[in-house]
C-alpha positions in Angstrom: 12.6 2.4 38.3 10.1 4.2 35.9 12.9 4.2 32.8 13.2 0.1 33.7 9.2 0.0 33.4 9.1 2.4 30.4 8.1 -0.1 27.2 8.1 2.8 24.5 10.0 2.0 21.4 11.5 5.2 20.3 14.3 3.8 17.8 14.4 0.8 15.2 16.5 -0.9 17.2 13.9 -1.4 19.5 11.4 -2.9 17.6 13.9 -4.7 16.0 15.2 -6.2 20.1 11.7 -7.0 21.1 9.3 -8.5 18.2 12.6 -10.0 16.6 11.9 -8.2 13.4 13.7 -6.8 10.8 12.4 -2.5 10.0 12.7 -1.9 6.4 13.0 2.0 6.9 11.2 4.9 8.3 9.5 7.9 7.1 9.5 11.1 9.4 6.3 13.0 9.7 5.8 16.0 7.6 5.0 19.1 9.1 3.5 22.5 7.4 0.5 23.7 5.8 1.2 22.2 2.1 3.3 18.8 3.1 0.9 16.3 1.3 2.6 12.9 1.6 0.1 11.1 -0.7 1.9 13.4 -3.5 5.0 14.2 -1.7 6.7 11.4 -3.7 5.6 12.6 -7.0 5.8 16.5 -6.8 9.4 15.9 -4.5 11.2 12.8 -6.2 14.6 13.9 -4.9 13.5 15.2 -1.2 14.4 13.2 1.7 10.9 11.3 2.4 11.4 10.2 -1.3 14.5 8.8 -0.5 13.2 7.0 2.8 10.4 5.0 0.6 13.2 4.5 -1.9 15.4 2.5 1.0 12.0 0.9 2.2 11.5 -0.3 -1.7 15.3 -1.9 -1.5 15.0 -3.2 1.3 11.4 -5.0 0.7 13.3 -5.8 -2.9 16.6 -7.7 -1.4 14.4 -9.0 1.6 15.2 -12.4 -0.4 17.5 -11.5 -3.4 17.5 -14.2 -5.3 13.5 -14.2 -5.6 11.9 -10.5 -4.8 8.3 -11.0 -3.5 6.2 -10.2 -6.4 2.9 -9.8 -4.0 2.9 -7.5 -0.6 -0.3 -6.9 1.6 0.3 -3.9 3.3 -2.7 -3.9 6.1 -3.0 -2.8 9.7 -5.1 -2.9 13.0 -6.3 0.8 12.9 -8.1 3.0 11.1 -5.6 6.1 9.7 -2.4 4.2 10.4 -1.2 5.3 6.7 -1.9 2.2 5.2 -3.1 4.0 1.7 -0.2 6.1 2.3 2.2 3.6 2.2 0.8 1.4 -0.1 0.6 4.5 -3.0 4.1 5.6 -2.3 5.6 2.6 -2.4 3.7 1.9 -5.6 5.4 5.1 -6.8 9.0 4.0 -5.8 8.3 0.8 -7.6 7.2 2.0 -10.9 10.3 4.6 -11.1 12.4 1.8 -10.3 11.5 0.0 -13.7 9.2 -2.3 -11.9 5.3 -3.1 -13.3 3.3 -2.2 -10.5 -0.9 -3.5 -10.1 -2.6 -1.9 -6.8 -5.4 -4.0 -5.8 -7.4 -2.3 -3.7 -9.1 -4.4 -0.4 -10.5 -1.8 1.5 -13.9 -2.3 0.7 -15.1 -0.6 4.1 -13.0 2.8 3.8 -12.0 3.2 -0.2 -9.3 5.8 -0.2 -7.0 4.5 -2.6 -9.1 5.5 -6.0 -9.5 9.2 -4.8 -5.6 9.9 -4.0 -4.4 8.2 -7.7 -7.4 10.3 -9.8 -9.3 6.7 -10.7 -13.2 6.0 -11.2 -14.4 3.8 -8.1 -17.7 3.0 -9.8 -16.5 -0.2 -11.1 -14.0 -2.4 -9.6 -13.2 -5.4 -6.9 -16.5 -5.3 -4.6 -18.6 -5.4 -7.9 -16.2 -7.7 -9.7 -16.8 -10.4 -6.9 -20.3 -9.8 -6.4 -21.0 -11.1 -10.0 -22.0 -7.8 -11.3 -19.3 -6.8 -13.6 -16.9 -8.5 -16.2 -13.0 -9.0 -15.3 -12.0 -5.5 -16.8 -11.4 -3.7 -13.3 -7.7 -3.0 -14.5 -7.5 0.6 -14.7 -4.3 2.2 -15.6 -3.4 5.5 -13.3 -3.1 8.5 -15.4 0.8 9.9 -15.8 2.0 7.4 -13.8 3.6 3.5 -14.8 0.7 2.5 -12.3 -2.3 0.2 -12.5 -5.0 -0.1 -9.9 -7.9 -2.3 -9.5 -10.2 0.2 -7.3 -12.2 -1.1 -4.6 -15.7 -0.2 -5.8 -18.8 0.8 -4.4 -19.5 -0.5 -0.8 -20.6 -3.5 -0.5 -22.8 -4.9 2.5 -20.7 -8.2 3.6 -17.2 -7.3 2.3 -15.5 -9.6 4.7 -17.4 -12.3 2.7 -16.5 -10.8 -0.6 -12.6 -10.8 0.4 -12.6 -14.5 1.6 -14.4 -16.0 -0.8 -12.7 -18.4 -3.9 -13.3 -15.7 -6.7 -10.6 -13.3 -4.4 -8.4 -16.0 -4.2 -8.9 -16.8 -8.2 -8.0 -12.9 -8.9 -5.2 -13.0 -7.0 -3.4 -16.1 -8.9 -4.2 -14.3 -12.1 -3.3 -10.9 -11.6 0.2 -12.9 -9.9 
Protein backbone atom coordinates (compact mmCIF):
# COMPACT_ATOMS: atom_id res chain seq x y z
CA UNK A 1 0.00 0.00 0.00
CA UNK A 2 2.79 2.59 0.80
CA UNK A 3 4.83 1.62 -2.71
CA UNK A 4 1.10 2.29 -4.58
CA UNK A 5 1.03 5.77 -2.65
CA UNK A 6 4.78 6.47 -3.16
CA UNK A 7 4.80 9.54 -6.04
CA UNK A 8 8.72 9.77 -6.20
CA UNK A 9 10.07 9.89 -9.64
CA UNK A 10 13.33 8.07 -9.46
CA UNK A 11 13.84 7.30 -13.40
CA UNK A 12 13.17 9.37 -16.69
CA UNK A 13 10.60 7.26 -17.47
CA UNK A 14 8.75 8.48 -14.83
CA UNK A 15 8.68 12.00 -15.52
CA UNK A 16 8.36 11.19 -18.87
CA UNK A 17 4.67 8.70 -17.72
CA UNK A 18 3.26 11.48 -15.58
CA UNK A 19 3.86 15.19 -16.94
CA UNK A 20 3.75 13.71 -20.63
CA UNK A 21 7.12 15.19 -21.32
CA UNK A 22 9.85 14.32 -23.22
CA UNK A 23 13.68 14.41 -20.74
CA UNK A 24 16.44 15.58 -22.83
CA UNK A 25 19.14 13.84 -20.64
CA UNK A 26 20.49 13.78 -17.19
CA UNK A 27 23.57 14.86 -15.44
CA UNK A 28 24.65 12.77 -12.32
CA UNK A 29 25.84 14.67 -9.36
CA UNK A 30 29.52 15.11 -8.76
CA UNK A 31 30.92 14.10 -5.65
CA UNK A 32 34.66 14.98 -4.15
CA UNK A 33 36.47 17.85 -2.90
CA UNK A 34 37.59 19.37 -6.46
CA UNK A 35 34.41 18.31 -8.81
CA UNK A 36 33.44 21.88 -9.96
CA UNK A 37 30.64 21.43 -12.47
CA UNK A 38 30.58 25.17 -13.55
CA UNK A 39 34.16 24.17 -15.13
CA UNK A 40 33.81 20.52 -15.22
CA UNK A 41 32.92 20.88 -19.02
CA UNK A 42 35.90 22.89 -19.84
CA UNK A 43 38.78 21.44 -17.75
CA UNK A 44 37.05 17.52 -18.52
CA UNK A 45 35.69 17.81 -22.28
CA UNK A 46 35.83 14.03 -22.75
CA UNK A 47 34.53 12.87 -19.05
CA UNK A 48 31.27 11.48 -18.73
CA UNK A 49 29.22 14.65 -17.47
CA UNK A 50 30.59 16.23 -20.67
CA UNK A 51 29.19 13.78 -22.59
CA UNK A 52 25.63 13.96 -20.72
CA UNK A 53 25.39 17.91 -21.69
CA UNK A 54 26.61 16.87 -25.02
CA UNK A 55 23.35 14.37 -25.53
CA UNK A 56 21.24 17.16 -23.66
CA UNK A 57 22.67 19.73 -26.55
CA UNK A 58 21.47 16.94 -29.39
CA UNK A 59 18.63 16.41 -28.11
CA UNK A 60 17.51 20.26 -27.51
CA UNK A 61 19.14 20.48 -31.29
CA UNK A 62 16.82 17.65 -33.15
CA UNK A 63 13.92 18.61 -30.69
CA UNK A 64 12.53 19.87 -34.21
CA UNK A 65 15.12 19.08 -36.91
CA UNK A 66 14.22 20.78 -39.60
CA UNK A 67 14.25 24.28 -37.60
CA UNK A 68 16.60 24.01 -34.20
CA UNK A 69 15.30 26.59 -31.66
CA UNK A 70 17.69 29.41 -31.91
CA UNK A 71 16.33 30.96 -28.40
CA UNK A 72 16.06 28.69 -24.95
CA UNK A 73 15.07 30.16 -21.49
CA UNK A 74 16.40 27.97 -19.13
CA UNK A 75 14.52 29.22 -15.67
CA UNK A 76 13.18 27.51 -12.61
CA UNK A 77 10.93 27.81 -9.38
CA UNK A 78 13.86 27.68 -6.76
CA UNK A 79 16.61 29.24 -5.79
CA UNK A 80 19.98 26.78 -6.43
CA UNK A 81 18.23 24.48 -8.77
CA UNK A 82 21.42 24.75 -11.14
CA UNK A 83 19.92 27.04 -13.45
CA UNK A 84 23.47 29.00 -14.11
CA UNK A 85 24.81 25.60 -14.12
CA UNK A 86 23.04 24.51 -16.83
CA UNK A 87 22.68 27.38 -18.79
CA UNK A 88 26.91 27.81 -18.85
CA UNK A 89 27.46 24.28 -19.74
CA UNK A 90 25.23 24.02 -22.21
CA UNK A 91 26.58 27.24 -23.57
CA UNK A 92 29.86 25.35 -23.64
CA UNK A 93 28.52 22.23 -25.52
CA UNK A 94 27.11 24.67 -28.02
CA UNK A 95 30.06 26.68 -28.90
CA UNK A 96 32.31 23.32 -29.34
CA UNK A 97 29.74 22.13 -31.50
CA UNK A 98 30.41 25.00 -34.12
CA UNK A 99 27.36 26.88 -32.91
CA UNK A 100 27.50 31.03 -32.11
CA UNK A 101 26.40 31.11 -28.78
CA UNK A 102 24.96 34.82 -26.88
CA UNK A 103 24.11 34.33 -22.92
CA UNK A 104 21.70 36.80 -21.89
CA UNK A 105 21.71 37.06 -18.52
CA UNK A 106 17.96 37.65 -16.62
CA UNK A 107 18.77 37.13 -13.22
CA UNK A 108 18.80 40.51 -12.13
CA UNK A 109 17.95 39.39 -8.34
CA UNK A 110 20.84 36.73 -7.89
CA UNK A 111 23.66 37.52 -10.78
CA UNK A 112 25.84 34.46 -10.95
CA UNK A 113 26.37 34.03 -14.42
CA UNK A 114 29.25 36.96 -14.92
CA UNK A 115 31.35 35.55 -11.94
CA UNK A 116 31.53 31.75 -13.26
CA UNK A 117 32.51 32.94 -17.19
CA UNK A 118 35.36 35.78 -15.75
CA UNK A 119 33.02 38.82 -17.17
CA UNK A 120 32.68 42.57 -15.71
CA UNK A 121 28.98 42.89 -14.27
CA UNK A 122 29.35 46.65 -13.94
CA UNK A 123 27.69 47.29 -17.17
CA UNK A 124 25.06 45.22 -18.67
CA UNK A 125 21.04 44.26 -19.03
CA UNK A 126 19.63 46.04 -15.70
CA UNK A 127 21.56 49.20 -16.73
CA UNK A 128 20.86 48.75 -20.42
CA UNK A 129 17.08 48.90 -19.71
CA UNK A 130 17.08 51.34 -17.13
CA UNK A 131 18.29 54.05 -19.78
CA UNK A 132 21.68 54.36 -18.32
CA UNK A 133 23.90 52.83 -20.71
CA UNK A 134 24.29 52.58 -24.63
CA UNK A 135 23.49 49.04 -26.50
CA UNK A 136 27.22 47.75 -26.12
CA UNK A 137 26.46 45.10 -23.27
CA UNK A 138 27.90 42.40 -25.67
CA UNK A 139 30.86 41.14 -23.98
CA UNK A 140 32.68 38.35 -25.45
CA UNK A 141 33.92 35.48 -22.76
CA UNK A 142 37.58 35.24 -22.68
CA UNK A 143 39.05 31.66 -24.28
CA UNK A 144 35.89 30.60 -24.97
CA UNK A 145 33.54 30.99 -28.55
CA UNK A 146 31.08 32.64 -25.98
CA UNK A 147 29.36 35.93 -25.65
CA UNK A 148 27.32 37.13 -22.65
CA UNK A 149 25.34 40.09 -21.97
CA UNK A 150 25.81 40.20 -17.96
CA UNK A 151 23.05 41.05 -15.86
CA UNK A 152 24.39 44.23 -14.24
CA UNK A 153 24.25 45.90 -11.04
CA UNK A 154 20.89 45.20 -9.05
CA UNK A 155 18.32 46.94 -9.85
CA UNK A 156 15.31 47.91 -7.41
CA UNK A 157 12.18 46.70 -9.68
CA UNK A 158 13.74 44.10 -11.94
CA UNK A 159 10.53 42.33 -12.55
CA UNK A 160 9.56 45.74 -14.23
CA UNK A 161 12.79 45.91 -16.08
CA UNK A 162 12.38 42.26 -17.53
CA UNK A 163 8.72 42.91 -18.75
CA UNK A 164 8.98 45.96 -20.10
CA UNK A 165 9.06 46.71 -24.27
CA UNK A 166 12.87 47.64 -24.36
CA UNK A 167 13.40 43.52 -23.12
CA UNK A 168 11.31 42.48 -25.61
CA UNK A 169 13.12 44.91 -28.30
CA UNK A 170 16.66 43.27 -27.20
CA UNK A 171 15.52 40.08 -27.56
CA UNK A 172 14.26 40.45 -31.48
CA UNK A 173 17.62 41.99 -32.07
CA UNK A 174 20.01 39.90 -30.48
CA UNK A 175 17.52 36.86 -32.40
Amino acid sequence: FIDYLDNTIRQPKDLEGRFAVTVLGAVDELRGDNQDIETFIKKQPLSPTAECYRLIRTGLLLSSAEHPPKTMLVTSMEAQDGKSTTTVNLARTLAQGGNSVLIVDCDLRRPRIHSLLGVDNSVGLSRFLAGNCGPDIVFQVPDEDIFLVPSGPVPPDPAELLGSRKMKELVDQMQ
